[in-house]
N, C-alpha and C positions, 0 to 999 in steps of 0.2 A: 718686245725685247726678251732675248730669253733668260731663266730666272738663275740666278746664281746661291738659290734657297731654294728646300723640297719640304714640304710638309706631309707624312706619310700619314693614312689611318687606315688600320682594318682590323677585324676580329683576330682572337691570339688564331693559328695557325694558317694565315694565309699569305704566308711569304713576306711581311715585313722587312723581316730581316734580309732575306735574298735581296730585294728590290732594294733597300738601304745600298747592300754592299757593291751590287749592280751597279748603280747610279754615279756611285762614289767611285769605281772603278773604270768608268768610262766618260766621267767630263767632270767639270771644274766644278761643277754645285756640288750643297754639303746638304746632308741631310737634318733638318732643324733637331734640338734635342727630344726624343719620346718616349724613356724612362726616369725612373727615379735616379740609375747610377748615372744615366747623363747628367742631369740635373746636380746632383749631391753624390758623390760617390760614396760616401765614409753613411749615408744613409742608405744605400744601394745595396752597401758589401753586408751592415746590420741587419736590415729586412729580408735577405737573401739567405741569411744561416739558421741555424739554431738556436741562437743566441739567446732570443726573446721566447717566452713561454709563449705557446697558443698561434693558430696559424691569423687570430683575428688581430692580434698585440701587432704581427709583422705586417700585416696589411695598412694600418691602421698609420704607421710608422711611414711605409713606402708612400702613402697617402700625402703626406706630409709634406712630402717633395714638391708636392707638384698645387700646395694650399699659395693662395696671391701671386700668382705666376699666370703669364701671357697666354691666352690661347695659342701662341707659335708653339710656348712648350707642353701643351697638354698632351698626356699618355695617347698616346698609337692607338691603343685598342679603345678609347673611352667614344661615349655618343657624343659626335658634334654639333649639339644642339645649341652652340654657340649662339647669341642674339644679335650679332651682325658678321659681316666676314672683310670687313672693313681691315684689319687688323693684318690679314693676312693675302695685303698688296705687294706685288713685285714679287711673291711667293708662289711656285708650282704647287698645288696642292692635289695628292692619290689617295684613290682611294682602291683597295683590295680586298673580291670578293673573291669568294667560292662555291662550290655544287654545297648545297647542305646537305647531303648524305653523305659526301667527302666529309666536308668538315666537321661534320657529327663523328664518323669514325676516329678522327684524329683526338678532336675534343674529347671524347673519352679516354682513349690512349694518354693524351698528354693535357690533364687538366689542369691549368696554370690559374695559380690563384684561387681556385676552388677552394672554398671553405668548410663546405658539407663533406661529410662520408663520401666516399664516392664508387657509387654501389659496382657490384660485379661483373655484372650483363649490363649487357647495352637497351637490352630492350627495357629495364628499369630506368637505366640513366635517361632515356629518350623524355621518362615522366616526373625524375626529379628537379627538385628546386635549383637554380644557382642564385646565390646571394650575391651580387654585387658588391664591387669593393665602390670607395668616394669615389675616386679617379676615374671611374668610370663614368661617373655622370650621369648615374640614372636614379638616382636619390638612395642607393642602395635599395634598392628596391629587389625582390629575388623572381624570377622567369626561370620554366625550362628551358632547356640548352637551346632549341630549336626556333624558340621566341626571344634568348637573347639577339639572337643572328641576326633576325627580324626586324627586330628593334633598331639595333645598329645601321639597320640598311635603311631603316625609315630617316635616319636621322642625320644618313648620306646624302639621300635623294633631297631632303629638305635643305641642307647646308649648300650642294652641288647648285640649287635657284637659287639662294644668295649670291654663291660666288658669281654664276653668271651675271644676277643683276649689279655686281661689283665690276664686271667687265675681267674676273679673275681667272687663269687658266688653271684647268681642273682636267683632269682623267681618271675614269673609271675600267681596272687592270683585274685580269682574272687569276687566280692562282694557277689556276694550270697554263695559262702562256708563260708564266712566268719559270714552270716549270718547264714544260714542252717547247716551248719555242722564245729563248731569250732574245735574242737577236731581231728577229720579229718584232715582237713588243716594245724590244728600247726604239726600236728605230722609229716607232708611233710616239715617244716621248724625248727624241731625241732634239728635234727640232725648237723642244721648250728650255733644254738646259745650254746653261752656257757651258763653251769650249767642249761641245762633244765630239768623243773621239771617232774618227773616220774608222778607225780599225776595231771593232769590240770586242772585246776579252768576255770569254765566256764563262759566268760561275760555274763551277767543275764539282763542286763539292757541298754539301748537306750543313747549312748552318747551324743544325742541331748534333747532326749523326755525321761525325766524320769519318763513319767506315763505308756511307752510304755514297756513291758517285751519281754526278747527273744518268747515269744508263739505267744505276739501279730504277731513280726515280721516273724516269719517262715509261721502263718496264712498268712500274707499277700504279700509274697516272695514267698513261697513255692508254693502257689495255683495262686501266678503269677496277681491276683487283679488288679496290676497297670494297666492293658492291658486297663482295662475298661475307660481310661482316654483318652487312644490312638484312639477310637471307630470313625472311619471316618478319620483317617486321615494317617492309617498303609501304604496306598500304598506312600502319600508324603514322610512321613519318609526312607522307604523302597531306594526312588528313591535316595537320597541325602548319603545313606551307603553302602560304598564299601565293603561288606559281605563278601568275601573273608579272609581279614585281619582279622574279628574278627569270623570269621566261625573256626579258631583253637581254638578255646575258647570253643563254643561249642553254639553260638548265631546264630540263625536261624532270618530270615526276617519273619519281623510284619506278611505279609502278610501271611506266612505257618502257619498261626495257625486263622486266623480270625473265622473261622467259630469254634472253640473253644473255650468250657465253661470253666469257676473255675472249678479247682479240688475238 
């Protein structure tokens, strides 16, 4: 039957929010809550400002949100190391991954929630700490950027056999379909949501950067641009991803393509 609930998880910049807005723009399911200002607004708007001394007090705070509450509402980006998936019957649940050389770039660029300094170069940040917030689920425990990712996707793969042996529909959705070809990808997930629309409205615009249109982004997705940020440091990256795991995805190492211009 298809699900009139969506349960979304992925690491911070792998389209969440697109796929949210997607989903919710093309058929009658809602996407379950997966922040604090869902959850609690007036604890949303406070964690989000200035307000509170120290970025640890605001985390600490948005943390809060999401303390005795259901796994339907747990944070988007946290490990689903949920201990059953019972819970979340009658629910589609996604999951969103990425290239991690993409999403290393971004993560640098837009570190959300980052607690640490957040050094200059990339080729630093590649070996700094991130501290985990609660909500995330990993005991606050800190990892480099590149072993959160890891983490996260171990704890995908592990939750995705529960749901199956729950009989639960699950999909795993790549950032860049979701960038490069939306219509495509809904239409692999379309068949799960109820009232989906025959005609689909295409997101047009940058959930973050609304000076940014879908052209800009498939120019610089499509032709893979980010690489150039990576320039010297493909073989580190390379060494620290267990490419296997995200080799079914269809992510190849930094390194097989160095010598490789824009398209």
């Amino acid at each position: 039957m298809p699900a009139n609930r969506v349960k979304i998880f992925g690491e911070r910049n792998t389209g969440t929010n697109a796929l949210s807005r997607i989903i919710e723009a093309n058929s009658g399911a809602r996407c379950l809550p997966a922040t604090s200002g869902e959850l609690n607004p007036l604890l949303g708007r406070i964690g989000n400002t200035e307000w509170l001394p120290g970025k640890r007090m605001r985390e600490r705070l948005l943390d809060s949100a999401f303390e005795g509450r259901s796994p339907l509402c747990a944070w988007k980006h946290c490990a689903t190391n949920f201990p059953d998936a019972v819970p979340f019957d009658g629910v589609l649940v996604l999951f969103t991954i990425r290239h991690p050389g993409s999403w290393l770039v971004s993560l640098f660029k837009r570190p959300y929630q980052r607690l640490e300094r957040n050094p200059s170069a990339l080729a630093e940040f590649l070996n700094s700490k991130w501290e985990t917030a609660g909500r995330e689920r990993l005991g606050r425990a800190s990892f480099r950027p590149v072993e959160l990712l890891q983490a996260k996707l171990d704890s995908y793969f592990d939750f995705a056999d529960k749901l199956t042996g729950c009989g639960i529909a699950h999909r795993f959705l790549r950032f860049e379909d979701i960038v490069l070809n939306q219509a495509g990808l809904y239409s692999t997930i379309a068949p799960e949501l109820e009232h989906a629309r025959a005609d689909f409205h295409e997101l047009e615009r940058s959930t973050k950067d609304r000076s940014k249109t879908l052209d800009d982004y498939r120019d610089y997705y499509g032709n893979e641009r980010w690489r150039v940020a990576l320039t010297g440091v493909e073989a580190s990256i390379d060494a620290q991803i267990d490419w296997s795991k995200f080799g079914r995805f269809g992510y190849r190492p930094l390194s097989a393509a160095i010598n490789a211009t824009p398209r």
